[in-house]
Structures are given as structure tokens and as C-alpha cells.
C-alpha positions in Angstrom: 52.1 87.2 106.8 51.2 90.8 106.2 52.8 92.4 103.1 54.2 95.6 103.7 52.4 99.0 102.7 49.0 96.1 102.3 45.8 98.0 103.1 44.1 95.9 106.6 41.7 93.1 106.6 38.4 94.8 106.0 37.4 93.4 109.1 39.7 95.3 111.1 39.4 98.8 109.3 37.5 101.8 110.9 34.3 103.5 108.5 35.7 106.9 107.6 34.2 109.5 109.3 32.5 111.4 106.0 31.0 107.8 105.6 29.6 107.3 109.0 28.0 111.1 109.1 26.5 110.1 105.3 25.0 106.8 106.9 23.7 108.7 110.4 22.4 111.0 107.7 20.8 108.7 105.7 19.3 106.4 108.4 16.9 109.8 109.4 16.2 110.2 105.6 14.5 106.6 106.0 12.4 107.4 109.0 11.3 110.0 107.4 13.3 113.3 108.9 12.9 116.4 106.7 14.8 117.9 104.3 15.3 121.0 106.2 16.0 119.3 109.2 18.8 116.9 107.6 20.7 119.8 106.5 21.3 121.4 109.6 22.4 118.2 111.5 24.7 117.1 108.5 26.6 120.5 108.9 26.2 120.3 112.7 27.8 116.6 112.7 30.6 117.8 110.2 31.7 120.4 112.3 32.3 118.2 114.8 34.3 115.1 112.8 36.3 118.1 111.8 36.6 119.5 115.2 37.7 116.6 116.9 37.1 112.8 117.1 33.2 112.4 116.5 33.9 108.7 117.9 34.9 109.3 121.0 31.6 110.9 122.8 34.1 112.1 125.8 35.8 114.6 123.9 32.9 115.6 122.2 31.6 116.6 125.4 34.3 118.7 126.3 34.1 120.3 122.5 30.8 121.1 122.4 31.3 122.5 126.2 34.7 124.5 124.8 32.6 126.4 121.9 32.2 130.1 122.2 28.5 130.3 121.1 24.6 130.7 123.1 23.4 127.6 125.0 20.8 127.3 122.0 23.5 126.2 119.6 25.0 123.9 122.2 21.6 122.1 122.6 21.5 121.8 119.0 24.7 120.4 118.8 24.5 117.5 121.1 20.9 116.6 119.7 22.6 115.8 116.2 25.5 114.2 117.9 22.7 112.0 120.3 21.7 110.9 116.9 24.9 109.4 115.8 25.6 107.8 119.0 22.6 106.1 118.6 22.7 104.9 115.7 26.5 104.0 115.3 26.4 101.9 118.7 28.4 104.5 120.7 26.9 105.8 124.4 27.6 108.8 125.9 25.5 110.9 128.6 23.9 113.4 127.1 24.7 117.1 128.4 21.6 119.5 129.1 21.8 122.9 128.1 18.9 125.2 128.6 17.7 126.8 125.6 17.5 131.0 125.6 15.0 132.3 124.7 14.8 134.9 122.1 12.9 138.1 122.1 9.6 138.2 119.8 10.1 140.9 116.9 7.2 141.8 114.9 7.5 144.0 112.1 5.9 147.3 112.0 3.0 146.4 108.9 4.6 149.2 106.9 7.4 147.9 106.9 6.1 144.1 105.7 4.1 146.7 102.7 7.8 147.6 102.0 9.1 144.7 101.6 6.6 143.0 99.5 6.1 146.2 97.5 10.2 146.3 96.4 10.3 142.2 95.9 10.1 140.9 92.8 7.0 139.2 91.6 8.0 135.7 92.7 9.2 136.9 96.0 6.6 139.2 96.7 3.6 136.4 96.3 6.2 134.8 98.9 6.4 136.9 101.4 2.6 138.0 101.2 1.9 134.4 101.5 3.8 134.3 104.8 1.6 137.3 106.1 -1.5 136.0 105.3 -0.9 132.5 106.6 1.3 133.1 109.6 2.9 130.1 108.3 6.4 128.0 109.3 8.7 127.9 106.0 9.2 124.1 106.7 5.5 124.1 106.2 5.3 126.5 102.9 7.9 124.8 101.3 6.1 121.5 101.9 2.5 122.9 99.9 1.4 121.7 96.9 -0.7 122.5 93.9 -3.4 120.0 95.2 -3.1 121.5 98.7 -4.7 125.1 97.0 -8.2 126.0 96.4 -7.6 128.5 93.6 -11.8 129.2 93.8 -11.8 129.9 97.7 -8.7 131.0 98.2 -7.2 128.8 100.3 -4.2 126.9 101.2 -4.0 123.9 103.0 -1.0 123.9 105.0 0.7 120.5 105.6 1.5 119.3 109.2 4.5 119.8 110.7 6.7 119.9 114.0 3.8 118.3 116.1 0.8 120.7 114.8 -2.1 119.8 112.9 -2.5 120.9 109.1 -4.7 123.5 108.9 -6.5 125.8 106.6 -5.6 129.6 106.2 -7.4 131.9 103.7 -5.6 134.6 101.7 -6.4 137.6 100.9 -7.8 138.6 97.5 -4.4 140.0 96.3 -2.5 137.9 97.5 -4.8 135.3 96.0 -4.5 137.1 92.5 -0.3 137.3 93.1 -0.9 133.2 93.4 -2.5 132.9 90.4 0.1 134.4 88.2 3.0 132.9 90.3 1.2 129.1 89.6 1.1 130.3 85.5 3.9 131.5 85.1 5.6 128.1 87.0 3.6 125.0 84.5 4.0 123.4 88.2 2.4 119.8 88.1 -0.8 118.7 90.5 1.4 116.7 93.0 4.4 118.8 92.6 5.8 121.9 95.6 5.4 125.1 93.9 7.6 126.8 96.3 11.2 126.9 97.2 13.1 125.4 100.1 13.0 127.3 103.2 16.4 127.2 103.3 16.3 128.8 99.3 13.7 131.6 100.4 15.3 132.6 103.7 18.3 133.3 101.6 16.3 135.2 99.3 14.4 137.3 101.8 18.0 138.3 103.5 19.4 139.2 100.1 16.1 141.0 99.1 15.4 142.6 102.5 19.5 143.9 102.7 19.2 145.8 99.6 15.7 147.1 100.5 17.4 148.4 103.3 20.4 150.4 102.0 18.3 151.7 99.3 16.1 153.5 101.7 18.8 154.1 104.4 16.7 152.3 106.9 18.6 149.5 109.1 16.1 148.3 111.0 14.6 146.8 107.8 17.6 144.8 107.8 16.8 143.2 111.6 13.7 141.4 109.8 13.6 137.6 109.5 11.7 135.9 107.0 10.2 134.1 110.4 9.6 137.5 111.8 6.5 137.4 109.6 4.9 134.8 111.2 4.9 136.3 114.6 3.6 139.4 112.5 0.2 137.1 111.9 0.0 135.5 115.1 0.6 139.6 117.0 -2.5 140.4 114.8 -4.8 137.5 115.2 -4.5 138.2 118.2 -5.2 141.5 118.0 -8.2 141.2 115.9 -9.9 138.4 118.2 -8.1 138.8 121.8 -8.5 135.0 121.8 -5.8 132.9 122.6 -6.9 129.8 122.1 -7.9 130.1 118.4 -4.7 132.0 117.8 -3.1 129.2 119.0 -4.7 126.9 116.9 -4.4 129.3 114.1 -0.8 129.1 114.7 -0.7 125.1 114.9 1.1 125.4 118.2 1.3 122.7 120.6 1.1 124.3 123.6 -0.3 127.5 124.3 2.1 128.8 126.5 4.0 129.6 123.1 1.0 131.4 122.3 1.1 133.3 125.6 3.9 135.2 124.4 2.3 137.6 121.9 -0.3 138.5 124.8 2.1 140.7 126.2 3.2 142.6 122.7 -0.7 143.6 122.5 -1.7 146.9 124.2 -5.5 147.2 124.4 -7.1 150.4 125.6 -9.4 150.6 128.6 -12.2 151.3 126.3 -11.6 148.4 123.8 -13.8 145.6 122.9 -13.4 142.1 123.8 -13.5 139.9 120.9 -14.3 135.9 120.5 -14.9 133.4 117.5 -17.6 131.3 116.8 -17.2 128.2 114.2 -20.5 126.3 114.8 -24.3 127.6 115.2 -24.1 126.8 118.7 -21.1 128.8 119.8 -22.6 132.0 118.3 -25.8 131.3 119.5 -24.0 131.0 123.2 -21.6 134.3 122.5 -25.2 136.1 121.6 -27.0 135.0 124.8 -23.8 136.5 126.4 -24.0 139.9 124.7 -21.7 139.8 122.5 -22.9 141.5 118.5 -21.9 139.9 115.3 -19.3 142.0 113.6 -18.1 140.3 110.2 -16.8 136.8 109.0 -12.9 136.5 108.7 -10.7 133.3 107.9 -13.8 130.7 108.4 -15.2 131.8 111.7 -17.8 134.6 112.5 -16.5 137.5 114.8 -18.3 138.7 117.4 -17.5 141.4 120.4 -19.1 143.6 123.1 -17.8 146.1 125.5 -15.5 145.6 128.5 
């Protein structure tokens, strides 16, 4: 007989919630999910067992459908909830929401001189880095003081979401700002030397905010610490007019999400068109074309001719 006020057979009792989100949680840590990433669908998946009943994929449905907020958000809601159904033996048919698209900033480059100019020195190698590199903060936050050549110049950005590493060169200040940001941090070989991306978006926003009131100017305050990598990618682009190693530049999969900082590009009539060589051969095929040599940049030789 069952003694009154007794807790349940164990066999009978439901996993709290905070438990089952912790064990969803920890079950991506083990296949290897990133720190970044398992933040966001933590907070997503607590939201929701606060919301309403994270066991019952119906009303979740109708939650997630109920929420004031961009079809973007929605996606990203029901992929960290298609993660617990999974792996807590629940089923559910997964809604679709079509993600929006968000307009490409890019920063004027006088206003990136800004901000690295009023940043302190750790934040100012940062953000510098981030121009130089065109670089995702998952992937910066991820780099290592094995992954730098302190005597070339280069860092050798891990890979992430899909794209291959790859190796960007910085530029001789920037290089300098590294040096003394690696001193002054006794960081060991193996060890990150910089901060989450999580820890330096905050940090650019707080940074950036007071840039901005200082000089009365708001639309410094409309720049994300992203923003700077669609700064590098407008201006590879720029330089080269070649889409295909600004895509690889960029590590992007696909190159239609290169195509979309063709049209922020305006080149004159009387322009030159540009291309890259990385081998003997290339350049001695661009040459036999007409194109001149110009200078080396990042690795590759430059070449262009007239329209």
C-alpha cells in the first residue's frame, strides 16, 4: 500500500523538465556541437519548457506559431525543439518557416578606422583582426596560438559551419597589434587566445554604443561586430571582381551567398577587370589573355586589363 504524502515509484516519475533540456543539451555537447551553438538552443529550449509544455510537441506547435517575432526566430525555434524530440523519443511534424533574409550592411571604412581607433588595445587588435580576415566569430574564437605564424603573418582560421579552414594574412599593423595582444596574454601553444564570440559581440556593442554618443553619430551604433565581415568580403571583391575566390576567401559553401555583395559593388564603365592567379600556370593563361601583373596580395598574384 502507498503511504500517504510518499514520493512515486521511480519508475513511474516524469524527468523534470530543467533535467531533460540539460540532457538534450548535453547529448549535442558529445557529438561535438559548439559552444556557441549550445547556448543559443539551451535558451531557445528554456523558453519554451517555461512557455508551455515542452513534452507535448502539439502545443508547441501552436506556441511557437502564437509568438510575435520574424519567421527567422520561428525557424530557429523549432530546430532546437526538433532536437529534443529526437532525442527524448517524442515525434512531432516539423513546421517550415521560410527564413527572411536580411539586408547586407557594410560599414563605411571610416567608420571601421573609428572604431578600432577609440577601442582599447585588446579590442582594437580584435576588431582589426575581423577586417583583415573577414572572419566568422565562431571561427576567431576557435584560433589558437599554434594556428598563427607570428613570422608571416598569418592566421590559420579553423573550419567551421561547412567551409574549409583557410589561411588569411594580416596586415602589418594589425600583425604588430597581435604581437603585443599574444605578450601581454602568457597564452599557452594549444590554448584560444581570444574570447567567445558571444564575449566579444558584447564587447563590440558596448564599445561601439559609447563610440557613438561620444561623437553624436547613430549610425555607428547600427554596426554589428558581423557587419565587419561583409566589410572584407564587399572589398575582396572589389579589389579582384572575382567571385569565385571571394567566395572561397569567405569559406562559403555556395556561391550564391557570395552573389550578394556583387550587387553592393559599383564599377565605372572605365574600370578594370581583375582576376587571381595561385599557380604558374594560371598566370601564364591570364597573360596570354592580356591581362598585366599588378602586385601580390593575400597569397595570390593580381592581375587586370581593361574592359
Amino acid at each position: 500500500m502507498e503511504v500517504a504524502g510518499s514520493n512515486p515509484a521511480p519508475s513511474t516519475m516524469r524527468e523534470p523538465r530543467p533535467s531533460r533540456v540539460f540532457s538534450t543539451i548535453w547529448e549535442l555537447k558529445k557529438n561535438g556541437r559548439a559552444e556557441s551553438t549550445l547556448a543559443g538552443l539551451a535558451k531557445r529550449l528554456r523558453m519554451i519548457a517555461k512557455d508551455t509544455d515542452i513534452d507535448d510537441p502539439e502545443r508547441v506547435k501552436e506556441y511557437i506559431a502564437a509568438k510575435q517575432t520574424s519567421n527567422t526566430y520561428k525557424e530557429g525555434l523549432v530546430q532546437a525543439y526538433d532536437h529534443y524530440v529526437r532525442l527524448n523519443g517524442l515525434r512531432w511534424q516539423k513546421p517550415v518557416y521560410a527564413r527572411e533574409e536580411n539586408a547586407i550592411k557594410v560599414p563605411t571604412s571610416e567608420n571601421v578606422e573609428k572604431l578600432i581607433a577609440y577601442a582599447g588595445p585588446k579590442y582594437s587588435t580584435i576588431i582589426s583582426v575581423f577586417r583583415d580576415t573577414g572572419a566568422r566569430p565562431c571561427e576567431l574564437e576557435r584560433v589558437r596560438l599554434k594556428d598563427i605564424d607570428l613570422e608571416q603573418g598569418i592566421i590559420y582560421l579553423p573550419s567551421r559551419k561547412g567551409s574549409k579552414g583557410r589561411p588569411k594574412k594580416l596586415k602589418p599593423q594589425t600583425l604588430a597589434m597581435l604581437k603585443a595582444y599574444i605578450n601581454r596574454g602568457c597564452f599557452n601553444f594549444d590554448q584560444p587566445i581570444f574570447p567567445s564570440g558571444k564575449m566579444m559581440g558584447h564587447a563590440f556593442r558596448r564599445q561601439r554604443n559609447r563610440l557613438a554618443r561620444k561623437i553624436g553619430d547613430p549610425a555607428i551604433r547600427t554596426i554589428r561586430l558581423y557587419d565587419l565581415r561583409h566589410y572584407y568580403a564587399t572589398m575582396l571583391y572589389l579589389r579582384t571582381k572575382d567571385i569565385v575566390y571571394t567566395q572561397q576567401e569567405m569559406g562559403h559553401r555556395r556561391l550564391t551567398n557570395t552573389l550578394k555583395y556583387v550587387h553592393l559593388v559599383n564599377f565605372k564603365e572605365d574600370e578594370w577587370t581583375s582576376k587571381v592567379a595561385r599557380t604558374l600556370n594560371e598566370a601564364c593563361s591570364l597573360i596570354d589573355a592580356g591581362f598585366e601583373y599588378v602586385t601580390d596580395m593575400e597569397g595570390v598574384k593580381i592581375f587586370r586589363k581593361r574592359k
